[in-house]
C-alpha positions as CSV (number, residue, x, y, z in Angstrom):
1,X,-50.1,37.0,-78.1
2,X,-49.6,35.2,-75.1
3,X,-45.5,34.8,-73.3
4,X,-45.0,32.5,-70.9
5,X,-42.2,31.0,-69.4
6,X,-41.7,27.5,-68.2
7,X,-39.8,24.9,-66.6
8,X,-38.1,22.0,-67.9
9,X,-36.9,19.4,-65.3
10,X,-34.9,16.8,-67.1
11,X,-37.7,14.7,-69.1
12,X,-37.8,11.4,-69.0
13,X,-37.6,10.8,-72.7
14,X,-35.7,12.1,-75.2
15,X,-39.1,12.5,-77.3
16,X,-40.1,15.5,-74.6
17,X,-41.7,18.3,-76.4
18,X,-40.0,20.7,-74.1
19,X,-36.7,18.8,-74.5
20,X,-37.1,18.8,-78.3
21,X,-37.6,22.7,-77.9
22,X,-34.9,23.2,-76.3
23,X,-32.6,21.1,-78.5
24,X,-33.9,23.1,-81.0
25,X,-32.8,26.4,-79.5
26,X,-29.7,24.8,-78.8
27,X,-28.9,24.1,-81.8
28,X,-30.2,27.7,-83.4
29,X,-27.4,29.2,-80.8
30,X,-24.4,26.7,-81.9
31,X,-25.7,27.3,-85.6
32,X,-25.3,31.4,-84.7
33,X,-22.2,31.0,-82.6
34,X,-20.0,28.9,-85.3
35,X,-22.2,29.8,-88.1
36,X,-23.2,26.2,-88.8
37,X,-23.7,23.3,-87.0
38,X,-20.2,22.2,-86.0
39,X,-21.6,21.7,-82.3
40,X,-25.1,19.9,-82.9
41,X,-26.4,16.9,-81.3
42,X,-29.3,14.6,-81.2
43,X,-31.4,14.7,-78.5
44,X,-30.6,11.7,-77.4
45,X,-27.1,12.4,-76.8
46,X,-28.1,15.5,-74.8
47,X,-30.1,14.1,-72.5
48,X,-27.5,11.1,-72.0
49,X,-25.4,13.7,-70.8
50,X,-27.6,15.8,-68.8
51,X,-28.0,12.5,-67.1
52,X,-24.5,11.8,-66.3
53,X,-23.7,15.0,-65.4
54,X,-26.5,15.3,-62.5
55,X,-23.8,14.4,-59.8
56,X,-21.9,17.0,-60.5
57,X,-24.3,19.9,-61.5
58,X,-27.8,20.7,-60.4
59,X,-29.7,22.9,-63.2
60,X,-32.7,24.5,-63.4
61,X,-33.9,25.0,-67.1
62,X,-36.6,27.5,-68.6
63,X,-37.9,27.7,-71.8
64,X,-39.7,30.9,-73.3
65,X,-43.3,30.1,-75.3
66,X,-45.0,33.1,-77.6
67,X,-48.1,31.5,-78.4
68,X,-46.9,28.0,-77.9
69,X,-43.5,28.5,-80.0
70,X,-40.4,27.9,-78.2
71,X,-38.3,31.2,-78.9
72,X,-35.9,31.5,-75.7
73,X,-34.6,29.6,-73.1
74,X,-32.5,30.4,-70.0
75,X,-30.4,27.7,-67.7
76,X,-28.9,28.7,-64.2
77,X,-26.2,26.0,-63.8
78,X,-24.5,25.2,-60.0
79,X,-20.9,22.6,-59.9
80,X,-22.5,21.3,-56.3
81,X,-19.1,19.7,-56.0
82,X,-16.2,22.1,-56.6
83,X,-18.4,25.3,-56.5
84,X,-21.8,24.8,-54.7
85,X,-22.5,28.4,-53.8
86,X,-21.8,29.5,-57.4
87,X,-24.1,29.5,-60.4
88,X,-23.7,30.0,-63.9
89,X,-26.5,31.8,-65.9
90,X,-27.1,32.0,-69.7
91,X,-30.2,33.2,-71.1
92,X,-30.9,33.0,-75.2
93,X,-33.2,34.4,-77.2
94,X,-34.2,33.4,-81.0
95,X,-33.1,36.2,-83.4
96,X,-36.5,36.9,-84.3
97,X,-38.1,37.6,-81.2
98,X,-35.1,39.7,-79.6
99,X,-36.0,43.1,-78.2
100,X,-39.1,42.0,-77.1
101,X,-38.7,41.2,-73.5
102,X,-38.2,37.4,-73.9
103,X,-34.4,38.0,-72.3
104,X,-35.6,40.0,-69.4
105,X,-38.7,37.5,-68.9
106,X,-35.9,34.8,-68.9
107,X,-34.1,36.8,-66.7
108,X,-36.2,37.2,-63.8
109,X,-37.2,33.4,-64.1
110,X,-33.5,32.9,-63.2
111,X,-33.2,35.4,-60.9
112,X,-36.0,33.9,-58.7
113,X,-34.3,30.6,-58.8
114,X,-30.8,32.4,-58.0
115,X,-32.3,33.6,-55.0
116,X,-34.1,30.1,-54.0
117,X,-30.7,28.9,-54.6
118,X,-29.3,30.9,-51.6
119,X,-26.4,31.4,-54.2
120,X,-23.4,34.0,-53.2
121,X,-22.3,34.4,-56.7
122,X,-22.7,34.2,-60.4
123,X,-20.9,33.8,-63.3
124,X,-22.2,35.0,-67.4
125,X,-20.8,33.2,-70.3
126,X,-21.3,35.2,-73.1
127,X,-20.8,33.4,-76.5
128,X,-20.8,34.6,-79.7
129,X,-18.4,35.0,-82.8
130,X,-15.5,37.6,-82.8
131,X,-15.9,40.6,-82.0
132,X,-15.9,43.2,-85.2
133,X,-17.2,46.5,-84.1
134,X,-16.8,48.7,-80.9
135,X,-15.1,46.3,-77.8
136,X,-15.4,46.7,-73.8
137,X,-12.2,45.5,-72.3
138,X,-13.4,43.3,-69.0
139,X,-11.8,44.3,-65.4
140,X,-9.4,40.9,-65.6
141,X,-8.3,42.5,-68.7
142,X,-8.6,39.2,-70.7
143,X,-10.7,38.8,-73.7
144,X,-13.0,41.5,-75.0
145,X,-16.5,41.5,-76.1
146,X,-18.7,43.8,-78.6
147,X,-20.7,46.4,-76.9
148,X,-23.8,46.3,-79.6
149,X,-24.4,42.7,-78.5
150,X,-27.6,41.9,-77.5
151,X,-26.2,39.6,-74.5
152,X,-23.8,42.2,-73.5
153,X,-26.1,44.6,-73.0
154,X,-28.5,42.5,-71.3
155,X,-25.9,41.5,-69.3
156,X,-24.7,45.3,-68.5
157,X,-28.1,46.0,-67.8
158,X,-28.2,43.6,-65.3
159,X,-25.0,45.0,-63.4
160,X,-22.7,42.6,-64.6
161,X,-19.3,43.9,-65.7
């Protein structure tokens, strides 16, 4: 089995394989997050708005492939006007393939373009339904998350609190 890790500048086409991968994924996370697909969209649509947004955020997007199979993506966000020394990461992983090292592949894609970035900080969004079993409290004290989640842990391993 062979896991890669690529990148996916903003295509040119809403037709993009890679695009259409990671509207897929997309979708698979909204679909997990809201349990149905309350926040979907078409490609189209997405990329119209990745368009218009470029003046206001620069992104770098990765998509994980096992064999050719899209199963993960990760996308290091930076608001170049109000916040340019600031970048937002998220990083998912299909069901399926979690706990295999997709995340932490994902994760060190992002981590190179952090530091090519020359960014001073970073921010995790963490999404995912309401918390039901054991909850860490955050140091703002607003909000809570569960600790079995696999993005809180990832995140925790990373040394974010």
């Amino acid at each position: 089995m062979t896991l890669e890790t690529r990148h996916l500048p903003l295509p040119d086409r809403a037709d993009d394989p890679g695009w259409l991968d990671y509207q897929r994924l997309l979708d698979l996370f909204n679909h997990e997050l809201l349990d149905g697909p309350g926040w979907d969209s078409s490609p189209e649509s997405a990329l119209e708005l990745s368009r218009r947004s470029v003046r206001e955020w620069r992104q770098a997007r990765f998509l994980a492939y096992l064999d050719d199979e899209a199963v993960g993506f990760g996308v290091l966000r930076i608001n170049i006007r109000d916040d340019p020394e600031a970048g937002n990461l998220m990083v998912y992983v299909a069901p399926d393939h979690r706990g295999a090292g997709i995340g932490r592949l994902l994760a060190g894609r992002l981590e190179q373009a952090v530091r090519a970035e020359g960014l001073s900080r970073l921010n995790v969004w963490l999404e995912m339904p309401l918390p039901t079993a054991e909850l860490l409290l955050p140091t703002t004290g607003v909000g809570a998350v569960p600790a079995d989640n696999p993005g809180v842990r990832m995140a925790q391993a990373y040394g974010f609190a």
